[in-house]
N, C-alpha and C positions, 0 to 999 in steps of 0.2 A: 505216544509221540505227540498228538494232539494236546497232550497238556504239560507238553514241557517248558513252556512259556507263557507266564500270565500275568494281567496286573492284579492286584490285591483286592480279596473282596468278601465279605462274609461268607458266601455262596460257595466260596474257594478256599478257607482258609482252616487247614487242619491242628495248626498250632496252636498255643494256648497264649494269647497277650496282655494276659491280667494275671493269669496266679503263674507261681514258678515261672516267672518270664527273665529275672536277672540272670545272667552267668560271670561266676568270678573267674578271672583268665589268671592265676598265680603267675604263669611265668612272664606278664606283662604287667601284671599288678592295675589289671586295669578291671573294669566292669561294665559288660555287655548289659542292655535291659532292652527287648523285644516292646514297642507300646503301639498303642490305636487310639487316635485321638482325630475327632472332630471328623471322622470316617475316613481318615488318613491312617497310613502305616509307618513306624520308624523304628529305625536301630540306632539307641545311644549309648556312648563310651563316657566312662568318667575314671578318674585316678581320685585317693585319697593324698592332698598333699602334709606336708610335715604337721599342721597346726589342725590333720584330721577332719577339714573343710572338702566338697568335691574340687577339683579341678581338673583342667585339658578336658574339659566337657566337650566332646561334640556330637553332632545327633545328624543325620541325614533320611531322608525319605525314602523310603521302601516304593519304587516304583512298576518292581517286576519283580514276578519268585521265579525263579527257575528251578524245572524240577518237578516234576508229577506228585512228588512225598512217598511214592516206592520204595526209597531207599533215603534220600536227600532232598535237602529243599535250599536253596542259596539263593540271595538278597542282592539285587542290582537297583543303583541310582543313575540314575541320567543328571548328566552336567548341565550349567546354561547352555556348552559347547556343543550337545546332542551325543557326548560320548557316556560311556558306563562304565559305573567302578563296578566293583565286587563288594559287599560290605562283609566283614570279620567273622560276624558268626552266622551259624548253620542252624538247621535244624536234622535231626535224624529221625528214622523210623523204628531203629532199633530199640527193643525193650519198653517201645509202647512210647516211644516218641523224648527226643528232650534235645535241651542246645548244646551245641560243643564248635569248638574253631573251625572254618575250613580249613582242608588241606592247606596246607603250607603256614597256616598263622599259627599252628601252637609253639611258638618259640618268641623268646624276650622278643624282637627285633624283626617282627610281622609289618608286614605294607601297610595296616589299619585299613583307612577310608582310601587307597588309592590304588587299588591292586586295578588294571585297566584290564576292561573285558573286551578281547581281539577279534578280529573277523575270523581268523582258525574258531575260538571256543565257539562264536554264533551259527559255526558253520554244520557243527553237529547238534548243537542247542537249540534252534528254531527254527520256524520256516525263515529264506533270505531276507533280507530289510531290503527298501526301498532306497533308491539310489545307491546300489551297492556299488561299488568302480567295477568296471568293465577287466582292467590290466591291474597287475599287481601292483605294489608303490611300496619299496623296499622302507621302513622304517615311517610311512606315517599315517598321523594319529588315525585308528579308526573310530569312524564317526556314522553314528545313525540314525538318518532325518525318522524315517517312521520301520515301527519294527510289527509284523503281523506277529499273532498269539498264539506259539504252537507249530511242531514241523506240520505241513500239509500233505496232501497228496502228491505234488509235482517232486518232492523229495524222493522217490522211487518210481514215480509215472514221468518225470519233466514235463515241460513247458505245457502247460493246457489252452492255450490262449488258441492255436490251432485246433484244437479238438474241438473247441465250444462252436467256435465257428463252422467249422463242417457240419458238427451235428444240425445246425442251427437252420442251414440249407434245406426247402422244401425237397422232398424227397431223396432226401443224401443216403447214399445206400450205408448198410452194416461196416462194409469191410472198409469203405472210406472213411468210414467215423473213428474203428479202430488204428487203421494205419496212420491218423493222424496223433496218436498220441503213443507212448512209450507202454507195454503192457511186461512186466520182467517176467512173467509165465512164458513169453513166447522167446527170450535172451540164449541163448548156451548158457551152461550151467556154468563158465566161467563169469560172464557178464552179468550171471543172475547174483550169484556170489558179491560182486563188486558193488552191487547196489546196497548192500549192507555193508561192505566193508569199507564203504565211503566215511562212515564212522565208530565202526566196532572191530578196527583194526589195528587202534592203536597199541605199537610194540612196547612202548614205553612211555610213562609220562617224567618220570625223572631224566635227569640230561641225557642226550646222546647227540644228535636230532632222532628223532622218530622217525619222520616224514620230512622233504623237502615239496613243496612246490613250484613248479614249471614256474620260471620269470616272464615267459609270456602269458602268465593266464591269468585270469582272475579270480579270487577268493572264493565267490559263488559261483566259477563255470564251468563245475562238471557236470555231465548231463546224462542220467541213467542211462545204458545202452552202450556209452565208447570204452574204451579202453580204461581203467582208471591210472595205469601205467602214464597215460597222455595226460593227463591233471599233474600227479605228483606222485613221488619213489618214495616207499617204504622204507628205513633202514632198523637195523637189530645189532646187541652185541654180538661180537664173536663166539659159536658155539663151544662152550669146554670153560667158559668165563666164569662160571660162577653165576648165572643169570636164567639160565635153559629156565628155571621153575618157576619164575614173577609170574606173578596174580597180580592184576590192577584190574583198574572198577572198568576201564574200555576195551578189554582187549579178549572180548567174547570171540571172536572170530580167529585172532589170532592165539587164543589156545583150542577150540575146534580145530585148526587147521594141523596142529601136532596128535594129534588122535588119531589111533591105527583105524578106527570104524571110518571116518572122514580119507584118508589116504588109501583105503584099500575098496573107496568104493568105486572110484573112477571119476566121480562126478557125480555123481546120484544124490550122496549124501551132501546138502546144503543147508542154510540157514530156515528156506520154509521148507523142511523135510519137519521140522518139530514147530515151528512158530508161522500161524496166520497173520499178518501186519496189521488186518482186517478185524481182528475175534480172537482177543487175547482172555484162554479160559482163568479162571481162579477157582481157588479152596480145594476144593476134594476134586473138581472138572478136572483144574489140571492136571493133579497125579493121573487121573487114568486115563487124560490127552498123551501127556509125555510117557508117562512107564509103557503104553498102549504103540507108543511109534519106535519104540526100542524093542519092540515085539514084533514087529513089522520085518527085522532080520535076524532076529533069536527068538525063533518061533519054537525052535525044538524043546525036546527035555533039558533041564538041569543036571550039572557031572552030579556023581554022589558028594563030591568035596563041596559043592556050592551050599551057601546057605538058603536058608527057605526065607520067603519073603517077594512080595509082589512090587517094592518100590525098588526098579530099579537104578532111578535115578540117584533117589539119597546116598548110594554107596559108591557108582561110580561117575557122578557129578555131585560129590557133596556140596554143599554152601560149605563157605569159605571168607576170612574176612581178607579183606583186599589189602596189597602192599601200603597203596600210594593214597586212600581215601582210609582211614585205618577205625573208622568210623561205623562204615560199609559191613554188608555181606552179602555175598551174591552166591549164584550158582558158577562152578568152576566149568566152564564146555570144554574143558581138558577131558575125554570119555577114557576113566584108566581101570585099568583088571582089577585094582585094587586100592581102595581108599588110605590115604596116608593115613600110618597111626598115629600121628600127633595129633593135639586139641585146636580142630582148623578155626573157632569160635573164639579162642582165648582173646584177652586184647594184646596191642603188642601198640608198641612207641610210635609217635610220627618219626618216620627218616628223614633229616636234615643234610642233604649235599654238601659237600665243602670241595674243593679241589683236590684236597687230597684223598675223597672218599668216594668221591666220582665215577664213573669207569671210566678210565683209562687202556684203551687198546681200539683193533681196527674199529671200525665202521663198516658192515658186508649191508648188500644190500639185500631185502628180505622182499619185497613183491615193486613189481613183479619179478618172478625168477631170476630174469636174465632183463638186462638192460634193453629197451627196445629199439635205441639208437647208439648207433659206436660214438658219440659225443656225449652221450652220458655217461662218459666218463668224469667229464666235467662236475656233474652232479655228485658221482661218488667220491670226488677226491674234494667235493665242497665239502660233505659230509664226514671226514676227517675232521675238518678245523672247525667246524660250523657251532661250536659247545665244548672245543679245545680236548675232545674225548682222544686225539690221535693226531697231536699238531707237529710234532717235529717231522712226521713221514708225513703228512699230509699236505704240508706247504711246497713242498719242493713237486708232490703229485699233481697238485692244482695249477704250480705255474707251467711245469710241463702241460698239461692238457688247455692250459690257456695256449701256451707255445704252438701248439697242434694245430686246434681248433680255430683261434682266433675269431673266437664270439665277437658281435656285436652289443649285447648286452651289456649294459655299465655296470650292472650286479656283479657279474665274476671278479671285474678290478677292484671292486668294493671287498668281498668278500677274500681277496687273497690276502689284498690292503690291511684286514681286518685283522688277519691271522700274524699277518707279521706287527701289525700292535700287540695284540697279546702275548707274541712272543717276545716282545722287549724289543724291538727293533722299529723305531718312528722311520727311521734313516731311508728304510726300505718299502717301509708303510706309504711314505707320501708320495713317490712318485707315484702310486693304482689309486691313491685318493683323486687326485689328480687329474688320470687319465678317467677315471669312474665321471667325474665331472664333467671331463671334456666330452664323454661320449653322451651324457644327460645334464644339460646345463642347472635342469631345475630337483637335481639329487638334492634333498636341504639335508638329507641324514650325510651323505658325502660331504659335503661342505662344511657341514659340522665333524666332522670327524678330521678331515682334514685341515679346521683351524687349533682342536684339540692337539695336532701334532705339530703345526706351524708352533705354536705356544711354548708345548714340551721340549721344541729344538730354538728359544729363545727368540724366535720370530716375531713378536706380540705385535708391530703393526700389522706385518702380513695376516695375523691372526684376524686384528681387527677388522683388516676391508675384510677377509673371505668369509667372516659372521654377518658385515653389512649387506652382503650379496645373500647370505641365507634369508636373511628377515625384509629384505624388498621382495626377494622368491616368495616366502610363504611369511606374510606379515601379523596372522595367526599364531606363528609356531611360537609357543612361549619357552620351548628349550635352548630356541638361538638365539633369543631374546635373555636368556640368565647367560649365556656362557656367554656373550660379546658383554654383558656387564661383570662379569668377571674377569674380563680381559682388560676393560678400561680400570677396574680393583686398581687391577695389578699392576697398571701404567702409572698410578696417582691420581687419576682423571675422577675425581670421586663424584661429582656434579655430573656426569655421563653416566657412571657408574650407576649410582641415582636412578637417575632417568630409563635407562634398558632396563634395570633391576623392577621399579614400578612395573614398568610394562610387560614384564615375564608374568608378578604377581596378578596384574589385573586378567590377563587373559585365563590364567590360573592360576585360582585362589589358592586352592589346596597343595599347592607345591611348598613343601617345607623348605628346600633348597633355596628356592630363591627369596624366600621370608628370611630366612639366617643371611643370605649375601645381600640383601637387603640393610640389615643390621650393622655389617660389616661397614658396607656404603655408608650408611648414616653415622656411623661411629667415626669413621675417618673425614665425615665433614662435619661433627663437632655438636651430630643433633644427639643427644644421650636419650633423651625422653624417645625419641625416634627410634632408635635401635632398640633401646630394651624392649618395647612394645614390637618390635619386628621380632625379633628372639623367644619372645613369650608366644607368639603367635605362632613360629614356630614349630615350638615346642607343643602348642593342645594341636596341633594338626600329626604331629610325629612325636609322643612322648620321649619317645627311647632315641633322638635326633643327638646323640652326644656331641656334634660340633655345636650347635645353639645351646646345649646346657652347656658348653665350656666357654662359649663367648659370654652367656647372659650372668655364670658365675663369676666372670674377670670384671665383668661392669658392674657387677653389683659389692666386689670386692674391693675394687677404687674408690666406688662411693662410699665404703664405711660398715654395711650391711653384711656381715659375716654370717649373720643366718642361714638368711637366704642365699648364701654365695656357697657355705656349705652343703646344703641341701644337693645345687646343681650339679656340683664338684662330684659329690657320691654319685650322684643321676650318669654324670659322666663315667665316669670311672668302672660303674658296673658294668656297663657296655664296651668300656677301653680300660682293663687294669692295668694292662703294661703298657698304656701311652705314656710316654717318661715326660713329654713336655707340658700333660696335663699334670703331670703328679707334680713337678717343678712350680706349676703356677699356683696350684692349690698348696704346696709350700710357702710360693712368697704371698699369698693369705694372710696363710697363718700367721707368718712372722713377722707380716704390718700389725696385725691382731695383739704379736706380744705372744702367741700361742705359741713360743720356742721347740717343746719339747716335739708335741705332733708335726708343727713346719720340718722339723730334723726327719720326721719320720716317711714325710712326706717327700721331700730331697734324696733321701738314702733309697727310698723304692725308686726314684725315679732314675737313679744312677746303674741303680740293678738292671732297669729296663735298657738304660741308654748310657755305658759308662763315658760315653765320647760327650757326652752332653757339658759344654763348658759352664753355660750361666748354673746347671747345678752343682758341679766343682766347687765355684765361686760361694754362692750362696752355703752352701754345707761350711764354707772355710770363716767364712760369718759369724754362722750359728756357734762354730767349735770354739770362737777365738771370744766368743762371749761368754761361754761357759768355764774359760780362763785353758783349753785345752790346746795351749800356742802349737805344741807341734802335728798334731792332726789339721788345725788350721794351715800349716804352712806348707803340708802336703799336697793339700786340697786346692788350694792355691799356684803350685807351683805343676799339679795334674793340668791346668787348666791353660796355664802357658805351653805346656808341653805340646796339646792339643790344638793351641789356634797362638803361638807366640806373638800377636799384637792383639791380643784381647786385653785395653787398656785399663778394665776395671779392675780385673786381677793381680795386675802392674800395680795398681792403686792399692791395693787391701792388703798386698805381697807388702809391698815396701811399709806401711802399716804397721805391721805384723811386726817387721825384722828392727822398727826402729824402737820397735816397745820391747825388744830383747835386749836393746843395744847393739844392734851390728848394723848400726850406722853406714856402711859403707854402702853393703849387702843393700839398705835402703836407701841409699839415692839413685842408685843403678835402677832401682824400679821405680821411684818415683821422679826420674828425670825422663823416661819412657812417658809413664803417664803425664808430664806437664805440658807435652806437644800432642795431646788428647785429640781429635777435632770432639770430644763431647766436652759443652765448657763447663760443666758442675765436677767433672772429672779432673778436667785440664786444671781448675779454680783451686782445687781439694789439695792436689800434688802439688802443687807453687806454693799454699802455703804451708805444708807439712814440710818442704826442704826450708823454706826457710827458718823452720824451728828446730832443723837437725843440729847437732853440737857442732862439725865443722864447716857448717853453713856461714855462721855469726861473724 
C-alpha cells in the first residue's frame, strides 16, 4: 500500500523506457512509446497518416505511476488545473513485465489523454490529498492541490494528528496514547472487516452502480471504526442473473465473503486471519504463511479421495485472470471444494458495455445486509436508475420515496430529473432540474443539465441565461463554457459563439469538443484558416473524434482538396458507417470531384442507412439522369417530394427531367413550384427554364 502511488524515479522504475518501450494499439491505429528524457518521464501517441508521415502526435508527462508493479502499473498527468488524466497505456507484471491498454481503452474509440481520475479511484489509490472537500459536490471537477505518495497508516488506524499529540505529553500514560488513535485489533470483527472493505469490496466495476455514497459525506470521510453502511451502500446484481461468478481485480473481499470457510465461521474468519498489513511474506514464505493458516482449521487427516499435496491454496484459491483488468491475475478468495476445470490463465477479450449488453434488472443491495435507515430507501431506488441497469421500475420507486421522505438534499431531484432524461422524457425532467437548483443555487452540473433540456424543448434563450448563471457560479467550468457556446451556435450569434467557445478551450486545452465547436464557430463567421486549424487540433487530441473529421473533410472538400477530404471521410465513416448524412456528404465530394461513379456509391449507402433522407434522393436523381438513366432519375426525384413536398430543389431537377422527355406540362407544374423559390440560384434556374418551355413562347 505504501507504494501505490509515486512520482517517477530511477530508484522506482521497473519498466524498461529504452528498449521495447513502443506499443502498436491495431484497433486505434495509433502508437504508444514509453520515453525518459532529461530525467523526466512521458507517454506519446502518434498515428501514421495517409502520406505515412506521424501525425496527431501527442506526448504528456508521466507525473505519477500508480501501482506497486504487482500486478499493474498506470501513468497519471496532472493538468495546469491540478486535476489528473489517466494516460492510455499500462504496464503489466505478467510474463515478466510488457505494455498493453488499460482497461477500458483497448477499443477504436478509447478516452486517449483524457480519461479523469475521480476522488472514488484516489480513494482507494492513495493516501487522501490535501484539500480534499469536506461534502460531496455532485458532478464536479475533482482537483488535487497536493497529493502524499502512497496509502499510509491513518487508512486503517484514522486521523493520527490526536495521537502524536498525546504521545507527545510529558508523561502521557500507555492507554491514553492508544485510546487516542484507531487500533482495528481492538474493532468487532465486523468493523474490522470494514477496514479493508473500504476498498476491496468492490461488487463490480462494469456498470450497475457498485456503490453509492451518502450525499452528506465527503469522498475522504470515512473513518476506520464507524459503520461503513454510514459512508456509502453496497449494490450487486440480482442473484440467479447470470453474474454470481465475476472475478474483477477489487473484489477480494467480496468473493471471501461467498466462502462457506468465511460464513460458517461466525466472524473469526477475516481479511487479517491470512494477511499482516504490516509484513507482507513473499516466494516460498508465503506458501507456508498461507497453506500454514488454512491448517489452522483443517488440521486433521485428508479423506482417502483427497489428493496429496501441501499447497492448499493453489487448488482452492487458484490465480485467476480477472473479468474487468483482463491483463491481471490474481488470487481468487472465493475458498471452493474444488478448483474449476477450465484454463483460469487462458487470455480472454476486453468486455465492452453497450446498452444493450449491460445488465439489465434489479439493483438489491449487498452490504450492508439490511438498510440501516428506512430512508434508504431513497438510496436503493437511486440505485435502479443511477446507470439505467433498472429504470422503468426504478423511476416511479425513486419519486415515490422522494414523495415519502421529502429530502432535503438537491441530489435526489437531480438524480430522478436524470432518469426521466434518459428515459426520453425532457418534459418531466425539468421541473427536478429545477427544483434541484432551487434547493442548491450553486448545482452548475443541475444548471447545466437543465439548460441541455431547456434547449431540447426549443427554449434557447432560456437555455442561454441558465448557462450564463452556471459560468458566473463556477467561472472555471469549461463545460458550461462549451455548451452556452453552443447554444449561441445555434442562435446565429457566432461572434458569442467565438467567444464562450475560446473560453471553454483555454480553461481546457485538451477538450476535443470544444476544439471542433470551435471550428463550427469560426466556419460560420467566415474564418476558414480558423476552423481548419480548430478541426485539426481536434482531431490530434481525439483521433477517432468523427464529428471534426466530418466537419474538417467538408472544408477541405469546398476548397478543392479531395485528398485530404478523403482520408477524413474514411476517418469518419469508420467510426459512423451508417451515418447516412456523412455518406451523403462524402457523396457530394465526390461528385464536385467528377468522381460519379463512387459519389453514386456513396448516395446509395447512405439511402440504405437513411431512405427518408431527401437531399440523397435528389442528389442520386442527378447522378442517374447523367448517366442518361431518366427514369430512375425521376423516381428519385419524385421520392424526395413525397417526403418533404416543398423541397424546391427537387421541384427544380423534377421539372428538368420531364422537360427533356417532352412532357412539358408535367414541367411547368414543377418548375412553376420552384420559381417562387425563396433560394434565388433556384428561384433564377426555374424562370429561365419555363421560359424556354414550348408553350411558354
Amino acid at each position: 500500500m505504501a507504494r501505490s502511488l509515486a512520482r517517477p524515479q530511477p530508484s522506482n522504475t521497473i519498466e524498461d523506457y529504452t528498449k521495447r518501450n513502443t506499443y502498436h494499439h491495431e484497433a486505434s491505429r495509433s502508437y504508444f512509446t514509453m520515453l525518459q528524457r532529461g530525467g523526466k518521464y512521458f507517454q506519446r501517441r502518434h498515428q501514421l497518416g495517409p502520406d505515412g508521415k506521424q501525425t496527431n502526435v501527442m506526448e504528456k508527462e508521466v507525473h505519477y505511476v500508480m501501482g506497486s508493479g504487482a500486478h499493474v502499473r498506470t501513468y497519471l498527468h496532472r493538468t495546469a488545473r491540478n486535476t489528473l488524466v489517466q494516460l492510455p497505456l499500462a504496464w503489466y507484471s505478467e510474463k515478466g513485465g510488457y505494455w498493453a491498454m488499460n482497461p477500458g481503452y483497448d477499443r477504436p474509440d478509447h478516452q486517449g489523454f483524457r480519461r479523469k481520475v475521480t476522488y472514488d479511484c484516489m480513494f482507494c489509490h492513495n493516501g487522501y490529498p490535501e484539500g480534499a472537500p469536506a461534502t460531496g459536490d455532485r458532478g464536479a471537477e475533482p482537483v488535487f492541490a497536493g497529493l502524499p505518495e502512497g496509502i499510509d497508516c491513518q487508512r486503517c488506524h484514522g486521523p493520527g494528528g490526536r495521537h502524536v499529540e498525546v504521545a507527545q505529553v510529558p508523561g502521557a500514560k500507555p492507554a491514553d496514547i492508544r485510546a487516542a488513535i484507531v487500533n482495528p485489533a481492538r474493532l468487532d470483527s465486523e468493523r474490522q472487516m470494514e477496514v479493508c472493505m473500504q476498498c476491496h469490496l468492490e461488487t463490480t466495476s462494469f456498470r450497475l452502480p457498485n456503490a453509492i455514497q451518502r450525499f452528506e459525506r465527503g469522498p475522504f470521510s470515512y473513518k476506520p471504526g464507524e459503520p461503513l453502511g454510514d459512508f456509502a451502500l453496497a449494490f450487486d446484481e440480482a442473484p440467479g442473473k447470470g453474474h454470481d461468478d465475476k472475478f474483477e481485480i477489487v473484489n477480494s473481499a467480496y468473493r471471501l465473503r461467498r466462502s462457506a470457510c468465511f460464513l460458517r465461521s461466525e466472524g473469526r474468519l477475516r481479511c487479517t486471519t491470512c494477511h499482516n498489513p504490516h509484513d507482507v511474506p513473499r516466494g516460498a514464505a508465503a506458501g507456508l504463511h498461507y497453506n500454514g493458516v488454512c491448517r489452522q482449521c483443517h488440521a486433521g487427516p485428508l479423506s482417502a479421495n483427497h489428493p496429496r499435496g501441501e499447497d492448499c491454496v493453489a487448488c482452492h484459491m487458484p490465480r485467476r485472470r480477472t473479468d474487468d483488468v483482463v491483463h491481471a491475475v490474481m488470487t481468487d478468495h472465493y475458498i471452493q471444494r474444488r478448483k474449476p476445470a477450465r484454463d483460469l490463465l487462458a487470455p480472454i477479450p476486453e468486455r465492452h458495455e453497450t446498452d444493450a449488453t449491460a445488465y439489465h434488472g434489479e439493483v438489491v443491495l449487498y452490504y450492508p445486509p439490511k438498510a440501516p435507515r428506512p430512508e434508504d430507501e431513497l438510496y436503493l431506488a437511486l440505485a435502479q436508475v443511477a446507470q439505467r441497469s433498472n429504470l422503468e421500475a426504478g423511476i416511479p420507486r425513486l419519486a415515490a420515496a422522494i414523495e415519502r421522505y421529502r429530502p432535503q438534499k438537491a441530489e435526489y431531484y437531480f438524480e430522478l430529473a436524470d432518469a426521466w432524461r434518459k428515459a426520453g422524457h425532457w418534459e418531466k425532467a425539468l421541473p427536478l432540474y429545477e427544483e434541484a437548483v432551487r434547493r442548491r443555487p450553486d448545482f452548475v452540473e443541475a444548471l447545466r443539465r437543465l439548460a441541455l433540456g431547456l434547449k431540447a424543448m426549443g427554449q434557447r434563450t432560456q437555455a442561454a441565461a441558465t448557462l450564463k448563471r452556471a459560468v458566473e457560479t463556477a467561472p472555471n467550468d469549461a463545460d458550461s463554457w462549451h455548451e452556452l457556446g453552443l447554444v449561441y451556435l445555434e442562435r446565429g450569434q457566432s461572434p458569442d459563439a467565438s467567444a464562450a467557445l475560446t473560453k471553454a478551450v483555454a480553461l481546457d486545452p485538451d477538450m476535443p469538443e470544444a476544439r471542433n465547436s470551435l471550428g463550427q464557430a469560426l466556419l460560420a463567421g467566415a474564418d476558414r484558416g480558423g476552423a481548419e486549424s480548430a478541426f485539426r487540433e481536434a482531431i490530434r487530441i481525439q483521433p477517432d473524434y468523427p464529428e471534426a473529421h466530418a466537419n474538417l473533410a467538408n472544408l477541405l472538400s469546398a476548397g478543392g482538396d479531395l485528398a485530404q477530404a478523403r482520408y477524413h471521410f474514411e476517418a469518419a465513416l469508420s467510426a459512423r458507417p451508417n451515418h447516412a448524412g456523412l455518406r451523403y456528404n462524402y457523396g457530394v465530394a465526390l461528385a464536385r470531384a467528377r468522381q460519379f461513379d463512387e459519389a453514386q456509391r456513396q448516395v446509395e449507402a447512405a439511402l440504405r442507412a437513411d431512405s427518408r433522407l431527401v437531399e440523397a434522393h435528389d442528389l442520386l436523381g442527378n447522378l442517374l439522369a447523367r448517366k442518361g438513366q431518366a427514369q430512375g432519375a425521376l423516381q428519385h426525384y419524385r421520392d424526395a417530394l413525397r417526403i418533404r413536398p416543398d423541397y424546391d430543389r427537387s421541384h427544380l431537377n423534377l421539372g428538368a427531367a420531364l422537360a427533356a422527355l417532352g412532357d412539358f406540362k408535367g414541367a411547368a407544374e414543377h418548375l412553376q413550384r420552384a420559381s417562387v423559390s425563396a433560394d434565388p440560384a433556384i428561384r433564377d434556374d426555374a424562370v429561365q427554364m419555363l421560359q424556354q418551355l414550348p408553350q411558354s413562347r
